[in-house]
C-alpha positions in Angstrom: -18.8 -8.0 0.0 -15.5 -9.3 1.9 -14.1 -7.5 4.7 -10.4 -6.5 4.8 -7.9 -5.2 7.5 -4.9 -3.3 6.6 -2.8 -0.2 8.0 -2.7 3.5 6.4 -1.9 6.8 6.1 -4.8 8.9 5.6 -4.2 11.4 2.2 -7.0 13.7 2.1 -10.6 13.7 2.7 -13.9 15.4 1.4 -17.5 15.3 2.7 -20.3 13.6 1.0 -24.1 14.0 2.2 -24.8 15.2 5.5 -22.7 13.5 8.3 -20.0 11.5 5.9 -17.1 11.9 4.7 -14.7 10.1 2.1 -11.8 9.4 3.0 -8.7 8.9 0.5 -5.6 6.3 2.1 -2.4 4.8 1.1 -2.4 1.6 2.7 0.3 -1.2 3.4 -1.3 -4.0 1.4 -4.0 -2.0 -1.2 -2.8 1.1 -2.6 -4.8 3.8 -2.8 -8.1 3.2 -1.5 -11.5 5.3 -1.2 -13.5 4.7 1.8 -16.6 6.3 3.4 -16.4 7.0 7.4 -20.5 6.8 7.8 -21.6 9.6 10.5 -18.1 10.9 10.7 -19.7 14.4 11.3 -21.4 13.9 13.5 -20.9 14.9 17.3 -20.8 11.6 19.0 -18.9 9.8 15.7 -17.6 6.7 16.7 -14.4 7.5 14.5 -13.4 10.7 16.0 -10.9 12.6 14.8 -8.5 9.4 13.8 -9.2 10.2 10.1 -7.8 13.2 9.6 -5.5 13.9 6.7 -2.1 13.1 8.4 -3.4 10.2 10.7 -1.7 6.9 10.4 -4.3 4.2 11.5 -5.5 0.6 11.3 -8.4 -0.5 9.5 -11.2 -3.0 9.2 -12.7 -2.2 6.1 -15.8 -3.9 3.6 -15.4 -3.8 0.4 -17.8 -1.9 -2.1 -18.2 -1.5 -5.7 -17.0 1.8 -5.5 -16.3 3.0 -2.3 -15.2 0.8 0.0 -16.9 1.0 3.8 -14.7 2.2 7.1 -16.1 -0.4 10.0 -13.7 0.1 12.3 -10.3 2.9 13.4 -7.6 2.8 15.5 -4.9 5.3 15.8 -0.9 4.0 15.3 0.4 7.8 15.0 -1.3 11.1 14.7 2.0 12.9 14.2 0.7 15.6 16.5 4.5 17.7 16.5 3.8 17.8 12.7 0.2 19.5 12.9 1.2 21.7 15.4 3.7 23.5 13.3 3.1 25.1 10.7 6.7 24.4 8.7 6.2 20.8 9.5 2.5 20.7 8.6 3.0 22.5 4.9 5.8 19.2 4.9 3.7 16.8 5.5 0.6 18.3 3.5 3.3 18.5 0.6 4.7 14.2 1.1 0.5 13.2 1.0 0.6 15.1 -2.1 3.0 13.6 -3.8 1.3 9.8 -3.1 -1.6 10.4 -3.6 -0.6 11.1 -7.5 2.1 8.4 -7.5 -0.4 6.0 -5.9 -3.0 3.7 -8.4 -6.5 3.2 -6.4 -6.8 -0.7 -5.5 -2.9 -1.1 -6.8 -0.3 -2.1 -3.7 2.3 0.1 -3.5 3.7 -1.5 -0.4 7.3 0.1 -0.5 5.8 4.0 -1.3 3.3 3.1 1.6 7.1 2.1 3.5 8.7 5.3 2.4 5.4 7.5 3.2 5.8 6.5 7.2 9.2 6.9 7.2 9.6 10.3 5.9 6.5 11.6 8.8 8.0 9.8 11.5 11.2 12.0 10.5 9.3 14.7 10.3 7.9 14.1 13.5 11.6 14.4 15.4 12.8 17.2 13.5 12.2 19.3 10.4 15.1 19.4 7.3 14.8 21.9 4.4 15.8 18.8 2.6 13.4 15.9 3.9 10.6 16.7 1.1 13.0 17.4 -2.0 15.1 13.6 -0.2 11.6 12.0 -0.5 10.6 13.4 -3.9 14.2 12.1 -5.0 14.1 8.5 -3.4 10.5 8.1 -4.8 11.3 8.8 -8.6 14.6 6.2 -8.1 11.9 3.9 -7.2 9.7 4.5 -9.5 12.7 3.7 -12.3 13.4 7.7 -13.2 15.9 8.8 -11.0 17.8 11.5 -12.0 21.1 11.4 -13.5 23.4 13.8 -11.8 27.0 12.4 -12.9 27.5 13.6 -15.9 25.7 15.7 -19.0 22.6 14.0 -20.2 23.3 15.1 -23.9 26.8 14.8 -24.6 28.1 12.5 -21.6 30.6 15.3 -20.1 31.4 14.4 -16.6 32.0 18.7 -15.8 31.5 21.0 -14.9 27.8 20.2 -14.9 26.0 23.8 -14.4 22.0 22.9 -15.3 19.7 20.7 -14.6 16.6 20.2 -17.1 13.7 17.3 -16.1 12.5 16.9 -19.5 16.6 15.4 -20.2 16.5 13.4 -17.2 19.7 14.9 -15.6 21.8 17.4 -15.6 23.6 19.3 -18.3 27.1 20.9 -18.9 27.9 24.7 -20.3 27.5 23.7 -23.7 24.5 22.0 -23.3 22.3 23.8 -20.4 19.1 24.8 -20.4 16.4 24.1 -17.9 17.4 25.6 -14.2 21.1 26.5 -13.0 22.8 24.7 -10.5 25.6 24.9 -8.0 28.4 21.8 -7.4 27.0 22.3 -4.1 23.3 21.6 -4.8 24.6 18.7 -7.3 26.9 17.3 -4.0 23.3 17.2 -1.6 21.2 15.8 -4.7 24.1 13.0 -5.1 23.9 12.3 -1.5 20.5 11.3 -1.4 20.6 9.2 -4.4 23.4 7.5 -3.2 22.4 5.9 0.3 23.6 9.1 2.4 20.1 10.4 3.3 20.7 11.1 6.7 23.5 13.3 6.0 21.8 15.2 3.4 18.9 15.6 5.6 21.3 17.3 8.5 22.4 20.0 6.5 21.1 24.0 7.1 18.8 25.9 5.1 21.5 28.0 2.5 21.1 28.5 -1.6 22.2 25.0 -2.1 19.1 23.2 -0.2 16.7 25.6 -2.1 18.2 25.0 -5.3 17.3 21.1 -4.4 14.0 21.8 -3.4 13.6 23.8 -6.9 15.1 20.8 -9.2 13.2 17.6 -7.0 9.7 19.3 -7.2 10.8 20.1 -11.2 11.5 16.5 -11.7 8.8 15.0 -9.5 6.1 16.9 -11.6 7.9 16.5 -14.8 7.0 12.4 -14.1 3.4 13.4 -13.0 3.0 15.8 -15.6 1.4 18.0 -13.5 1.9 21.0 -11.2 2.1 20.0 -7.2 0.1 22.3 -5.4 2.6 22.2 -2.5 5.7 23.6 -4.5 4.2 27.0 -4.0 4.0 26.7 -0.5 7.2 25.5 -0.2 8.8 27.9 -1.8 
């Protein structure tokens, strides 16, 4: 079995047997991997508490069949200002979520991994009612299914564009809404993100528009996954 080092972000983790535990990463240079932390539990642990959910660490990891095999930890980030509030914390919780679907065990996803970072060190300096719903957006444009917010997605009208529906792709004019409403205002903050003006997005206050945002990113983000996101709950 070959040894490997790389850097990640720890997603979740679960216990197995007595003192281990599993632990599920999204690393720079191997996707989505499984490892065990041997004796993790334990009191005297020589890991700690570095692999907590959250934790951005480096690795030296051996390879297994089916679990790989945690050797060795050390810390690059615990993003302590986002696990000591709560707002923050249900943020983060909700950006691990979102990888750990997109991400294919033992498939790099280098530039997700890229994005993952990014968005927590964010987090870490500040929360935005929009950093979530900006990721969820940025993702799906990498993934190849951003959505299209210029004009209608049925018949090509540039306006007024009142709906947006995930199973169209976009949004939709008068004639042809269905899905959720909304605003030019929530259309303006979704078009900033797509279109390389993050940071400002990110700056704006909690009102009806970011909400609105929040509502039609987690709509198209599990639209693509095809599944419900645990975390839009607690958003909301």
């Amino acid at each position: 079995m070959q040894q490997y080092r790389d850097t990640g972000v720890v997603l979740r983790t679960y216990n197995l047997a007595e003192a281990d535990r599993i632990v599920v990463l999204l690393t720079a240079g191997h996707g989505k991997v499984r490892a065990v932390a041997k004796g993790i539990r334990k009191t005297k642990s020589r890991f700690g508490g570095r692999l907590e959910p959250l934790s951005h660490v480096s690795l030296l990891v051996r390879e297994g069949r089916s679990l790989d095999l945690v050797q060795q930890v050390e810390t690059i980030d615990h993003f302590r200002a986002v696990r000591e509030d709560l707002d923050r914390l249900t943020r983060g919780a909700a950006l691990l979520e979102v990888c750990d679907q997109l991400a294919q065990e033992r498939e790099p996803a280098p530039r997700l991994y890229q994005m993952l970072v990014g968005a927590l060190r964010t987090l870490g300096s500040g929360t935005s009612p929009l950093l979530v719903a900006g990721f969820q957006l940025k993702v799906l444009a990498q993934e190849g299914v951003e959505p299209q917010v210029e004009a209608c997605v049925s018949c090509g009208a540039e306006g007024p564009l009142v709906a947006f529906d995930p199973s169209e792709g976009g949004t939709l004019c008068r004639a042809c809404r269905r899905g959720v409403a909304v605003s030019p205002d929530a259309l303006e903050l979704v078009r900033m993100v797509l279109g390389g003006r993050l940071v400002e997005a990110l700056a704006a206050p909690p009102s009806a528009a970011t909400h609105e945002v929040e509502v039609l990113a987690a709509k198209a983000m599990e639209h693509h996954l095809e599944r419900r996101l645990r975390s839009s709950g607690l958003l909301s």
